[in-house]
Backbone bond lengths (Angstrom), bond angles and torsions (degrees), N, CA, C in turn:
res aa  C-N    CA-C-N  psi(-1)  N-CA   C-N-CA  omega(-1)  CA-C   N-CA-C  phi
1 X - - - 1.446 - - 1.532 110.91 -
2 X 1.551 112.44 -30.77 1.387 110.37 -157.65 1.553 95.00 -116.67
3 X 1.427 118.40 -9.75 1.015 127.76 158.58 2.052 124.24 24.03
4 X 0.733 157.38 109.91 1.688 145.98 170.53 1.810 97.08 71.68
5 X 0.915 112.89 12.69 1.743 100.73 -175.44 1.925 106.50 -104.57
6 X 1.353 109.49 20.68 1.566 109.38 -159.56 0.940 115.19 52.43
7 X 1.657 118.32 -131.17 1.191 143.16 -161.69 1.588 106.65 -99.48
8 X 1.417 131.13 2.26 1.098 102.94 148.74 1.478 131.43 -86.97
9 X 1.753 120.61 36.07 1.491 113.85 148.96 0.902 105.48 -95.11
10 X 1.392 137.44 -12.80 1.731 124.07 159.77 1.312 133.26 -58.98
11 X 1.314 108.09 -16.71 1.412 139.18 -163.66 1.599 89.90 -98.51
12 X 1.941 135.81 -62.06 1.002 122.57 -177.30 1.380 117.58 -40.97
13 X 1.485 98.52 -51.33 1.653 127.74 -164.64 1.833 94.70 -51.74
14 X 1.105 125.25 -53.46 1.233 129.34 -138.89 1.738 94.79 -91.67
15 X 1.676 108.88 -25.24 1.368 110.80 170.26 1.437 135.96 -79.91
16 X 1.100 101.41 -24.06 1.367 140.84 154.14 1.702 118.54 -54.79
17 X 1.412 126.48 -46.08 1.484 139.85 170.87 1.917 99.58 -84.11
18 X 1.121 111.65 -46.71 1.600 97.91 -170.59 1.918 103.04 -62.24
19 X 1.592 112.11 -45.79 1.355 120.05 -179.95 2.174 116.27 -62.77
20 X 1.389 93.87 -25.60 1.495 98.37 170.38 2.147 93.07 -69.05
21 X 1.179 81.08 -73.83 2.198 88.71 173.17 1.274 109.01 -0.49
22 X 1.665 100.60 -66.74 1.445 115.01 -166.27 1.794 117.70 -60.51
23 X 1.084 85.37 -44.56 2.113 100.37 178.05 1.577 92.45 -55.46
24 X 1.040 126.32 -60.91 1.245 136.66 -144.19 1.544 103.34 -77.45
25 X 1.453 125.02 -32.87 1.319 126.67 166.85 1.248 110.78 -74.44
26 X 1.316 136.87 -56.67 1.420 150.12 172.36 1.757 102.33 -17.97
27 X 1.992 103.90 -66.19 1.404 111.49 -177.95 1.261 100.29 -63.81
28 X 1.158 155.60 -29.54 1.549 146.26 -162.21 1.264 100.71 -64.90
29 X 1.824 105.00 -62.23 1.299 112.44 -159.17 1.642 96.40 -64.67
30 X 1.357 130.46 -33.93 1.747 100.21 -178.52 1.344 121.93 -68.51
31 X 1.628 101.20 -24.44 1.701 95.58 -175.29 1.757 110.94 -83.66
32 X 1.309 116.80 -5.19 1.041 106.81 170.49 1.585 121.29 -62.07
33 X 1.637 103.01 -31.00 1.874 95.26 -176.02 1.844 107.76 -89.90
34 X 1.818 113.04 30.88 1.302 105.26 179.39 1.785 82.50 -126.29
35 X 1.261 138.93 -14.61 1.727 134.37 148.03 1.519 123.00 -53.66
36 X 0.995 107.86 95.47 1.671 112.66 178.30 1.636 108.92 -114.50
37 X 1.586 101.09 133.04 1.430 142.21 175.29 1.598 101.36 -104.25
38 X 1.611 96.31 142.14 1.083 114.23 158.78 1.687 135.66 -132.36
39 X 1.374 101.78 124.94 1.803 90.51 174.11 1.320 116.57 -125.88
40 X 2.119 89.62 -178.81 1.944 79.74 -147.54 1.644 82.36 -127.17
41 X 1.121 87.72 -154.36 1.987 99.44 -170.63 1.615 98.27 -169.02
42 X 1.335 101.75 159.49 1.777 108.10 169.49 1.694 99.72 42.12
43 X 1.126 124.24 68.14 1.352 126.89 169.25 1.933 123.43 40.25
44 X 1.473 97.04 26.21 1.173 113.11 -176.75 1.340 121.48 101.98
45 X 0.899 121.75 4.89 1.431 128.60 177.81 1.714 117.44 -65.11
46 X 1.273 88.53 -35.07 1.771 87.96 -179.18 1.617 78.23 -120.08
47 X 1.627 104.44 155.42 1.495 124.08 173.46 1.128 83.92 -144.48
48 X 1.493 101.77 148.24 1.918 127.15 166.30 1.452 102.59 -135.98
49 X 1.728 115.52 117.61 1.395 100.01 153.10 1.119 123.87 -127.82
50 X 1.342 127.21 138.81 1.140 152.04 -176.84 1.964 122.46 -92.99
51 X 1.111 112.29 151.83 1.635 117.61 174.95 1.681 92.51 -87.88
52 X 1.561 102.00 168.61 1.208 113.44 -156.90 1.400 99.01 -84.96
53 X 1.560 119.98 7.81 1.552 118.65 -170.98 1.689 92.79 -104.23
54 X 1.632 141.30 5.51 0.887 137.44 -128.57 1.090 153.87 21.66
55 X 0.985 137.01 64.22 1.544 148.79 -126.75 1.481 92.18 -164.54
56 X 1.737 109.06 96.34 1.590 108.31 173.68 1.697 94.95 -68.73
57 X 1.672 77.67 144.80 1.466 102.60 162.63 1.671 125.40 -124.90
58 X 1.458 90.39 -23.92 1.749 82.28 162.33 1.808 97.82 -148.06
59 X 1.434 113.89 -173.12 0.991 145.07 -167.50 1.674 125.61 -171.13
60 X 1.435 109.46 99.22 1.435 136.86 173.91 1.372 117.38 -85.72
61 X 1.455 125.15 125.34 1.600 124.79 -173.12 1.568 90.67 -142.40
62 X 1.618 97.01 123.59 1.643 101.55 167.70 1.515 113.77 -61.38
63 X 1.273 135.85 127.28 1.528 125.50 169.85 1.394 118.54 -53.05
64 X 0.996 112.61 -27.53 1.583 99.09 -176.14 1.635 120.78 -78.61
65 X 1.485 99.67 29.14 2.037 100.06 177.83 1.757 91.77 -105.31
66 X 1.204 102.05 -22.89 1.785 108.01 -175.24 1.774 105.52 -40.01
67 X 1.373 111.86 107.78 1.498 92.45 166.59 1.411 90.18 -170.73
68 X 0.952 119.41 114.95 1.641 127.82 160.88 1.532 125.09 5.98
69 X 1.060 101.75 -58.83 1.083 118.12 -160.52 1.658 107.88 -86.37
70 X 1.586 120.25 -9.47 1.095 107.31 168.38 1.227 117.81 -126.98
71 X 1.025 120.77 52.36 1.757 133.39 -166.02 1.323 102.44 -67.74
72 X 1.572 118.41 -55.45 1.991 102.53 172.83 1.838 114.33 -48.97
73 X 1.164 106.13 -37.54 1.584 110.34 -166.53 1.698 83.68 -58.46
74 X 1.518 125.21 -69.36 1.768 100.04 -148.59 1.735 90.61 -95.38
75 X 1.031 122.41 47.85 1.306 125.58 137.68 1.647 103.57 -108.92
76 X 1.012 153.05 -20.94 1.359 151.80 143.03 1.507 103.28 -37.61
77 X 1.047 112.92 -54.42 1.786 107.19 -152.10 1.371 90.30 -85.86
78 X 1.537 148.00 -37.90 1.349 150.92 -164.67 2.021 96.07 -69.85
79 X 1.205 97.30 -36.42 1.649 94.94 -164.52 1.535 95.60 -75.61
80 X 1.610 125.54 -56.73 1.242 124.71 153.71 1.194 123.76 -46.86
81 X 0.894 144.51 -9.80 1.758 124.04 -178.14 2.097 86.71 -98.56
82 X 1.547 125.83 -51.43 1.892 125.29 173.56 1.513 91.79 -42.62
83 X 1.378 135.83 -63.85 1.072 118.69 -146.22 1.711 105.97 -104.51
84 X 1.201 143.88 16.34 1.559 142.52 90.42 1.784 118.33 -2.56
85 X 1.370 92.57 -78.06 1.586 122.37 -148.75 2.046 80.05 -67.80
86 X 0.917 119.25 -27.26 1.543 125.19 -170.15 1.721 118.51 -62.31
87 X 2.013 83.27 -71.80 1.731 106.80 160.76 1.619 99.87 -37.60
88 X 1.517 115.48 -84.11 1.791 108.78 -177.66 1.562 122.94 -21.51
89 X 1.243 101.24 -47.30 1.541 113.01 -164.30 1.647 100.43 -67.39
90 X 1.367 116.20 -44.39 1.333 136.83 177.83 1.775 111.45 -45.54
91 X 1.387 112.14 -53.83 1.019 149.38 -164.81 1.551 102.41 -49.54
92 X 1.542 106.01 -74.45 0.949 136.80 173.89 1.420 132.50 -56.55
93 X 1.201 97.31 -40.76 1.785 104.36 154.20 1.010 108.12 -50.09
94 X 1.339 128.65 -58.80 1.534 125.72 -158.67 1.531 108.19 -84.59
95 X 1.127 123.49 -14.89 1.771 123.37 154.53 0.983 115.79 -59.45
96 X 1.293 119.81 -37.54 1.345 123.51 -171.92 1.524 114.96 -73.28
97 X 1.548 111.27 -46.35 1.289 124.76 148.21 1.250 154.74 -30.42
98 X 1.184 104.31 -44.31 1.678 140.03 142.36 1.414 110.73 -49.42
99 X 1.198 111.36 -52.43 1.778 108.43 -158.70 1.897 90.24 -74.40
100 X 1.149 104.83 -60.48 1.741 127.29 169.80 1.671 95.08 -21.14
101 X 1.311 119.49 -80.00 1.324 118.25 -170.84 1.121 120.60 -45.91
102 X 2.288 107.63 -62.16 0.980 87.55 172.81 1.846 146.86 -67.69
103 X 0.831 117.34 -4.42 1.580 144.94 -161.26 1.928 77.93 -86.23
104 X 1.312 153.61 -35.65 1.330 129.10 -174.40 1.778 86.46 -115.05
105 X 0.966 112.33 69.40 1.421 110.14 153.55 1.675 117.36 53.01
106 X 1.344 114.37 -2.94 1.510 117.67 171.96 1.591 131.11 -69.24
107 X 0.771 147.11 151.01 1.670 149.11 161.70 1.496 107.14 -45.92
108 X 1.457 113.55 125.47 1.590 117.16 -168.74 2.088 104.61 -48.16
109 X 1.417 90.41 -38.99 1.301 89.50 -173.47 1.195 126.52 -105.71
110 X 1.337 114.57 31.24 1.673 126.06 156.89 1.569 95.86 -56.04
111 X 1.517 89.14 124.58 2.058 90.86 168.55 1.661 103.00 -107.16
112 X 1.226 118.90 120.74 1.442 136.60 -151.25 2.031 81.58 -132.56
113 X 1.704 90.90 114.44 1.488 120.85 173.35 1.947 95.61 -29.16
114 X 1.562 108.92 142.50 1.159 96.77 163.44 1.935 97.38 -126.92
């Protein structure tokens, strides 16, 4: 196609792979907010889960922390179990990212804007 033009079929070629890149990140990033992680706190007592974009979507609390008297404690474990469920979410993006990169021929650890 590009035939006698030098190196600009390397240039098609190469515009052509960055714009596949682009599709291919685009779909990541939506399916990332349909991947949900969950984290916990106090040996499970509080659960937070979150989509892989972090974005809680729910929040589970065993009843039996309910007690007056310790209202900072399961506000401790609620903030720890979101920001658990966060790190995961974090985590996972960037696996996903990794696999993404590597899968078009990139270096696992090219960090490519999300």
């Amino acid at each position: 196609m590009f035939k006698g033009l030098g190196g600009l079929g390397d240039m098609a070629k190469m515009m052509k792979s960055a714009q596949e890149l682009q599709g291919k990140m685009t779909q990541m990033q939506d399916d990332l907010h349909n991947v949900m992680v969950t984290g916990e706190s106090g040996a499970g007592l509080v659960k937070a889960t979150a989509s892989a974009k972090g974005e809680l979507k729910a929040l589970d609390i065993d009843p039996s922390i309910f007690n007056g008297d310790d209202k900072e404690v399961v506000e401790d474990l609620i903030l720890a179990a979101i920001k658990d469920a966060q790190g995961k979410a974090a985590e996972k993006a960037q696996e996903e990212m990794k696999a993404l990169t590597e899968s078009m021929g990139l270096p696992a650890d090219m960090k490519l804007p999300f």
